[in-house]
N, C-alpha and C positions, 0 to 999 in steps of 0.2 A: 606423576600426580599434579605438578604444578605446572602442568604443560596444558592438563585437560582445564583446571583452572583458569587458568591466562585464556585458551582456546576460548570459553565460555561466556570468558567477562568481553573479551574481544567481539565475540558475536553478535552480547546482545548489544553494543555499542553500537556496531554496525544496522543494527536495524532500527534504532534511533535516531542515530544520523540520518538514515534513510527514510526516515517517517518527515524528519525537519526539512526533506530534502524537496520534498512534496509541498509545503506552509506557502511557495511563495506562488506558486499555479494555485493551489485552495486559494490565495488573496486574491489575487490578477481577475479568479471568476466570482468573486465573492465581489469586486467592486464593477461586474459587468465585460471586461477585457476577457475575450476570446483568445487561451491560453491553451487548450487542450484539444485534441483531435480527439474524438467524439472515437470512430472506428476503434485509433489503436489503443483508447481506456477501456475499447470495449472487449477487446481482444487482451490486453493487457490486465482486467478486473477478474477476468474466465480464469487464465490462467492462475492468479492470482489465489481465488476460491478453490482451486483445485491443489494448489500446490498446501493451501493453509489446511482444507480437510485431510489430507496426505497426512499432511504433519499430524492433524488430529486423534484423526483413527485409526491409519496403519502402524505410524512409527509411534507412537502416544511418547511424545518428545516435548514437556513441555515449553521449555526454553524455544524452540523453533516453530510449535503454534503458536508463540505470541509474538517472534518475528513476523515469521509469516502472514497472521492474524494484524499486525500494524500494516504490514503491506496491505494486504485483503481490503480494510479497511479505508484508508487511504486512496486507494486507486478507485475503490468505491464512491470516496465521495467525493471526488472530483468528476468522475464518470455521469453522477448525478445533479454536482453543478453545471455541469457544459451543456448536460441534456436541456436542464430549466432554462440554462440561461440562450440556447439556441429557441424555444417555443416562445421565452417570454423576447424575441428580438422579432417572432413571425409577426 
């Protein structure tokens, strides 16, 4: 029991960290510096969406959609800063 515990607390850590992990690309494009490859956030945001509905509606895990759902989000909106920030540099 204190193993699935420990497992859990650990997890969601892990997708924290890995939300924090993204703050300094979100800044890089938020001050205009061209930080992200457009292609693999775009490839990288797919999967992303796919793997957080997964979590949502097959396994209905909360704890893991809202890892996942941090990731989703994240690679989302960097996906959508590099986009702006590629039209607003045309």
């Amino acid at each position: 029991m204190w193993v699935t515990i420990l497992l859990s607390f650990l997890y969601a850590g892990t997708g924290i960290v890995a939300t924090i992990g993204y703050f300094p690309t979100i800044k890089d494009l938020i001050r205009g510096k061209k930080s992200a490859n457009i292609s693999s956030y775009v490839i990288w945001t797919s999967c992303a969406l796919i793997v957080f509905l997964y979590s949502l509606i097959v396994i209905s895990d909360l704890l893991l959609a809202i890892v996942t759902g941090l990731n989703f989000l994240s690679c989302a909106v960097i996906l959508f800063l590099a986009i702006r920030l590629e039209l607003i540099k045309k």
